[in-house]
C-alpha positions as CSV (number, residue, x, y, z in Angstrom):
1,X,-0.5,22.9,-4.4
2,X,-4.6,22.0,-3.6
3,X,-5.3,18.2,-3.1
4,X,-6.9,17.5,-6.2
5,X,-3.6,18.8,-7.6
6,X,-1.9,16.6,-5.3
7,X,-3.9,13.5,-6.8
8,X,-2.8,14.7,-10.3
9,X,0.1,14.7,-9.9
10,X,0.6,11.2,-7.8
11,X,-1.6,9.7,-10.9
12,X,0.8,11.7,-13.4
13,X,4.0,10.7,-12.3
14,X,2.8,6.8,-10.8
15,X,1.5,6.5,-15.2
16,X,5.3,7.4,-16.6
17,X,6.8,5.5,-14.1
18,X,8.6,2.4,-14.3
19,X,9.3,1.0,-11.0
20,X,12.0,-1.6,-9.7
21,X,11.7,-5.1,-11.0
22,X,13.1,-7.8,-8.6
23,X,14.1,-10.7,-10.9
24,X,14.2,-13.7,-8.1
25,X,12.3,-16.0,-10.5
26,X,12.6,-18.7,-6.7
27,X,10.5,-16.4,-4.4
28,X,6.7,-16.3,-4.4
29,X,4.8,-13.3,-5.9
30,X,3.0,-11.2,-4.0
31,X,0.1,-8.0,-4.6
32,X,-1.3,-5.3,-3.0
33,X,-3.8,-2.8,-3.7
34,X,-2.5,1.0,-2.9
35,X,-6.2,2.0,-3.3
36,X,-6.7,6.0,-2.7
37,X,-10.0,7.7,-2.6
38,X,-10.6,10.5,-5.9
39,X,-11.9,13.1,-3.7
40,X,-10.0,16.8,-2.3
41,X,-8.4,15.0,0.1
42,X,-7.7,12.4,-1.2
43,X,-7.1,9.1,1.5
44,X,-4.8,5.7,1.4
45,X,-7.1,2.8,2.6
46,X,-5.2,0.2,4.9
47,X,-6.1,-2.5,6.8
48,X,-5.1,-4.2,10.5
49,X,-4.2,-7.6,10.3
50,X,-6.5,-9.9,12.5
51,X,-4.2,-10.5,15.9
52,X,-5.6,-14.6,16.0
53,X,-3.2,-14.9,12.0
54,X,0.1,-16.5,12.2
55,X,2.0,-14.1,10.1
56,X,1.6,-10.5,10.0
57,X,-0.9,-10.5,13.4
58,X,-2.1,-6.7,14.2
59,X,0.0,-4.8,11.3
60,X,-1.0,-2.5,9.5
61,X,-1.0,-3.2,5.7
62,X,-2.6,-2.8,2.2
63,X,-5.0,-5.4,1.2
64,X,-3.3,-7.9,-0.6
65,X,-1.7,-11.5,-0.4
66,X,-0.1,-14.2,-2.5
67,X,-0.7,-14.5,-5.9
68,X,-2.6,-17.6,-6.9
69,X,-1.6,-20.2,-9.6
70,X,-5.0,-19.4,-11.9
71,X,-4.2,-15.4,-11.5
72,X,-3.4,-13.9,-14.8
73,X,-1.4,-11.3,-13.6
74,X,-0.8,-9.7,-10.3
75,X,-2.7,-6.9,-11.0
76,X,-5.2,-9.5,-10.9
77,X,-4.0,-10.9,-7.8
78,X,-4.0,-7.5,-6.1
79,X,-7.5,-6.8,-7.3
80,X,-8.9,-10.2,-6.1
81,X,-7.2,-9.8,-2.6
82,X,-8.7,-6.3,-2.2
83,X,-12.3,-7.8,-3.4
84,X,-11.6,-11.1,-0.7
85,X,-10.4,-8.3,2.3
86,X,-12.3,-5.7,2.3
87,X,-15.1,-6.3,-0.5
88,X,-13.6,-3.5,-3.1
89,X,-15.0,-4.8,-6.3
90,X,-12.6,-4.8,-9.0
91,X,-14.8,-2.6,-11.3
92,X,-14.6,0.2,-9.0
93,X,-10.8,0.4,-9.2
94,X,-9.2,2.4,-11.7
95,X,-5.4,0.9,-11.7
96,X,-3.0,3.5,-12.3
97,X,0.3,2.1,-12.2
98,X,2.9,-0.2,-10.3
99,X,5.1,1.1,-7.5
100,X,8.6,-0.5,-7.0
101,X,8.7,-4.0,-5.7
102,X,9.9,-4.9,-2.6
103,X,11.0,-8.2,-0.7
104,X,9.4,-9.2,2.7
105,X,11.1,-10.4,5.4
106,X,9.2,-13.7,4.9
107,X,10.6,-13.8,0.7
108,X,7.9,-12.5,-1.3
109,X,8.4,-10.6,-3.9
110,X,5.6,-7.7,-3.4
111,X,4.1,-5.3,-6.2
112,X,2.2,-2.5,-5.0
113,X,-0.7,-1.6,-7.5
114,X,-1.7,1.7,-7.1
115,X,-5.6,2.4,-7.8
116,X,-7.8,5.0,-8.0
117,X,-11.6,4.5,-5.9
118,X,-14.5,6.7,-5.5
119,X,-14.6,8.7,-2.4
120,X,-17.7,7.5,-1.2
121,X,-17.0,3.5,-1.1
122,X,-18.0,1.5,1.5
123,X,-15.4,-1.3,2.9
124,X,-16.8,-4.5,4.8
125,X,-13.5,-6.1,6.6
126,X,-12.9,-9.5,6.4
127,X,-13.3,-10.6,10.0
128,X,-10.9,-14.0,9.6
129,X,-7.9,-12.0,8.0
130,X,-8.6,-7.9,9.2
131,X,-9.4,-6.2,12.5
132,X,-10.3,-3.0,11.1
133,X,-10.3,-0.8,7.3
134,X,-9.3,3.0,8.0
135,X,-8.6,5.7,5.8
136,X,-5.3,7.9,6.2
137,X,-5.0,11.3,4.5
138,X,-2.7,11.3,1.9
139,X,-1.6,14.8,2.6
140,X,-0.4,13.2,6.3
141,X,2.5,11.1,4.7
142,X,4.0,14.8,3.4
143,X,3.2,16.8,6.7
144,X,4.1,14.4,9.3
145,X,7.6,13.7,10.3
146,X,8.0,10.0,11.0
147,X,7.5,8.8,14.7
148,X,10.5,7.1,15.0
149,X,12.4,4.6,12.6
150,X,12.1,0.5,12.3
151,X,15.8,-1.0,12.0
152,X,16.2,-4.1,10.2
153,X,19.9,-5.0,9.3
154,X,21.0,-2.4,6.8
155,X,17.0,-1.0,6.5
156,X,15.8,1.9,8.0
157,X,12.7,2.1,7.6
158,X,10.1,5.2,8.9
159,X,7.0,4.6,11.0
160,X,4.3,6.6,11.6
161,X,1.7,6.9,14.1
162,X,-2.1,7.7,13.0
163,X,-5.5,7.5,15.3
164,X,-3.8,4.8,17.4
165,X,-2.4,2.9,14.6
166,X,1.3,2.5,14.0
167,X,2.3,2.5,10.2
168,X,5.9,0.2,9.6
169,X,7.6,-2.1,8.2
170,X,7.1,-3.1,4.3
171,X,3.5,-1.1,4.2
172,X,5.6,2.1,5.4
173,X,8.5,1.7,2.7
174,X,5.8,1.4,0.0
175,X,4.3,4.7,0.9
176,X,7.4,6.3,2.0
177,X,8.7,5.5,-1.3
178,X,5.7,6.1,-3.4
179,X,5.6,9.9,-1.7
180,X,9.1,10.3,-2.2
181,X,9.3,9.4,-5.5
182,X,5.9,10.9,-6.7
183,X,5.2,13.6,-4.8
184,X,8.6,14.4,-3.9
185,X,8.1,14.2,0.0
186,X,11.4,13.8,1.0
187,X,11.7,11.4,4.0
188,X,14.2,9.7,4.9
189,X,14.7,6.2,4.2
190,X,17.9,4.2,3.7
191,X,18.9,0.8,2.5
């Protein structure tokens, strides 16, 4: 299969799909942008949390946060968060889908809204919430075996190690499942 095939076919199946709903009406919503460049190899954009933050210092994540009270929709929320992060306007996002929600260890319920940018756009990192924007082929998550593993209770969750950044936690479980179930990857990841 060529890249742009590749794209198709993540774009494809993440449109027919209908992804796990967590119904904890108590925890806080959460939204994150699973922005990927439209090019032949096609790229995830991630961020580094800024080490001086409270929560989350130095990981590697998606841009995203909390959805606010006058948010319409966390879509919305994801959309905003990407715009406040890493100055991705809204209008040059093409939202595809919604992945399956997850919970985070601090209990946020977390959608992943995957998104669809030109290849050429230009990111300007937040400097009080982001250390750095970088771009990991897509193709990588598919041709890589996982580093090692990140064990938390009954999760088991892969990492992944790319141009000296390590890839865990929730941010890695959104991928590894979003490859697994859409591009049918195959890594192992248990619950």
């Amino acid at each position: 299969m060529n890249n742009q095939t590749l794209l198709n076919q993540l774009v494809t199946s993440v449109q027919q799909y209908e992804g796990r709903i967590i119904q904890q009406p108590s925890l806080l919503q959460a939204g994150v942008l699973v922005a990927i460049t439209d090019e032949i190899d096609p790229h995830l954009i991630l961020t580094r949390r800024a080490d001086h933050l409270s929560t989350h210092s130095g990981e590697v994540a998606f841009a995203g946060g909390k959805r606010d009270d006058t948010d319409p929709d966390i879509i919305f929320t994801a959309l905003r968060e990407a715009h406040e992060e890493i100055n991705l306007a809204s209008c040059d996002v093409t939202v595809v889908g919604q992945l399956d929600q997850v919970i985070s260890r601090f209990g946020y319920v977390v959608t992943p809204i995957v998104g669809v940018i030109p290849a050429d756009t230009q990111f300007t990192a937040n400097l009080d919430e982001l250390d750095a924007v970088f771009k990991v082929p897509l193709r990588f998550f598919l041709e890589t075996e996982p580093h090692d593993y990140f064990e938390r209770g009954s999760f088991s969750i892969p990492s992944f190690h790319y141009e000296g950044f390590r890839i865990w936690g929730l941010t890695s479980m959104m991928i590894t499942e979003m490859v697994n179930n859409h591009l049918n990857a195959g890594i192992n990841i248990r619950f």
